[in-house]
C-alpha positions, 0 to 999 in steps of 0.5 A: 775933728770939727765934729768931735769937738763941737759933740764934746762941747755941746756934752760939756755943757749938758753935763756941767749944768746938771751937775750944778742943779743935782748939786745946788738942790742936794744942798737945799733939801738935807737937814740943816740946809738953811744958810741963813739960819747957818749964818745967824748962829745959834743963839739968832732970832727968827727976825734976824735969821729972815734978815739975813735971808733977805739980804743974802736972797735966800728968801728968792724962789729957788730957781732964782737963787740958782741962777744968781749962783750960777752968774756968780761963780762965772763971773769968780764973784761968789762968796762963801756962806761961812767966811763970807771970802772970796771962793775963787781965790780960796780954790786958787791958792789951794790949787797949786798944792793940788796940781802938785800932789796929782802931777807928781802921783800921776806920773809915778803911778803911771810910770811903775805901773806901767814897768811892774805890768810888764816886768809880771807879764814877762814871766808869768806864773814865775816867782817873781810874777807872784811876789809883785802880785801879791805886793799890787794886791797889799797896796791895792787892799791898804787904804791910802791914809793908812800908808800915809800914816805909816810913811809919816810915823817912820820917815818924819816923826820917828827918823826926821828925814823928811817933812812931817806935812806942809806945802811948800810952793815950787817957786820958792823952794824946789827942793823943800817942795820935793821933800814936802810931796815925796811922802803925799805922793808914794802914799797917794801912788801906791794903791794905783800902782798896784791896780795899774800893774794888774790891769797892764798885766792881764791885757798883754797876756792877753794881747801875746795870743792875738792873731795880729801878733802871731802874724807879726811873728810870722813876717819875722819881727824880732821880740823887741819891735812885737812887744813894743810897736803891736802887744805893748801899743794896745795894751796900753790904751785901757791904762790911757783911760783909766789914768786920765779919768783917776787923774782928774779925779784925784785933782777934783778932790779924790786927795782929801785924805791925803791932803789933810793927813800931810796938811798941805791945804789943798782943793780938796781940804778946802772941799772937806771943809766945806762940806762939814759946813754945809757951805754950798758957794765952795762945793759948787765952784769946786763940782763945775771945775772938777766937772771941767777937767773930768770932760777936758781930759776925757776928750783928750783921752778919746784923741790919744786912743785914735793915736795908739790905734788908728782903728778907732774913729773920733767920728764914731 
């Protein structure tokens, strides 16, 4: 375990800083990449632009800039190009609105993937396992803003029965906090639910025609315990990885449509921001936490898989 954890530290931290060179250079070489020109304005002189390169140090060489940026964003000292605030305490209140989303999403998307998986397998090739199929494949095909539009036309503006965007926090309102994610959330779920169904599906089929499975038959194990303690046990692990790798995805701002369709003014709007602006302070705290949490979790996943199967080692 000592090994595993100071491999996947040392992994952390390679990762993290070429994540941050790859993304504060890509900012520097597109087009209109000058954030001293972008904070003069349009109208400023070539005097006042290099005034503000001074003051700001964007006239420093580029490795200079970095580092500065860099110590910045580990101290939660850096500023935004645009609005000149704070961005650590930007991404700190939209993150509550984020976990919300992703935390909510994830367990239902985890949870009614998991049951449609195993509710088609059961009766493979029956009407019931063509009927679920061909829903995981509509919801798979139909983009998530697309569902959210629709879930938004019908149940907030045509009938009113639930919020039409907005966050509310869940310390203030649990109720209105539910009623204001329950839209974000199916909209966010849907497309998951499918592809998990499918996944989970085709794994325990397979799974059934293993030779540890026949011989668990064959010591007279009733149906139930096969399914859940051999079948179900290894089917799940491809779902482990993919649920906690899509999770922090969605969290490091694989929501942004979602966010900005029901306004709920999480990271990931803040991001989208961000990038219609150039503004690289916020994109680059925003990629190394995002970085973070896509490692954390990974780590995390690769301990859960030695749980659902001893065979594999945290030493390999």
């Amino acid at each position: 375990m000592t090994r595993f954890i100071i491999r996947r530290t040392l992994q952390t931290a390679i990762v993290l800083v070429l994540i941050s060179v790859f993304t504060f250079l890509i900012f520097q070489v597109i087009p209109n990449g000058d954030p001293a020109a972008r904070l003069a304005g349009r109208t400023a002189t070539p005097e006042q632009i290099r005034a503000i390169a001074r003051s700001w140090g964007f006239d420093q060489p580029i490795y200079v800039q970095y580092a500065r940026t860099m110590r910045k964003i580990f101290t939660g000292s850096v500023v935004s190009y645009s609005q000149q605030i704070n961005v650590v305490d930007q991404i700190r209140r939209g993150l509550p609105a984020t976990i919300s989303l992703a935390a909510g999403a994830g367990i239902i998307w985890l949870a009614f993937g998991i049951a449609v998986g195993l509710v088609s397998s059961l009766r493979p090739g029956r009407a019931l396992d063509r009927v679920l199929g061909f829903l995981a494949l509509t919801a798979i095909s139909t983009p998530a803003f697309v569902i959210g539009a629709v879930l938004l036309y019908l149940f907030a503006y045509r009938t009113s029965v639930l919020p039409t965007g907005g966050y509310v926090p869940l310390t203030a309102a649990p109720w209105q906090w539910f009623r204001h994610m329950l839209l974000p959330w199916i909209s966010l779920s849907l497309a998951f639910i499918g592809f998990y169904s499918r996944v989970l599906r085709g794994n325990v089929l397979d799974a059934k025609h293993e030779d540890y499975v026949r011989m668990a038959r064959a010591k007279g194990l009733t149906s139930r315990r096969v399914m859940v303690r051999h079948v179900l046990r290894n089917s799940l692990i491809p779902i482990v990885s993919l649920w906690g790798l899509d999770f922090a995805g969605v969290i490091g701002g694989g929501a942004i449509l979602i966010e900005s369709i029901f306004d709920l003014r999480g990271v990931g709007q803040y991001a989208a921001e961000s990038i219609s602006t150039l503004d690289v302070p916020p994109i680059m705290v925003i990629v190394m936490y995002t970085g973070v949490l896509v490692v954390v979790i990974a780590a995390l996943v690769d301990i859960l898989y030695a749980y659902l199967d001893p065979r594999i080692s945290l030493n390999a």
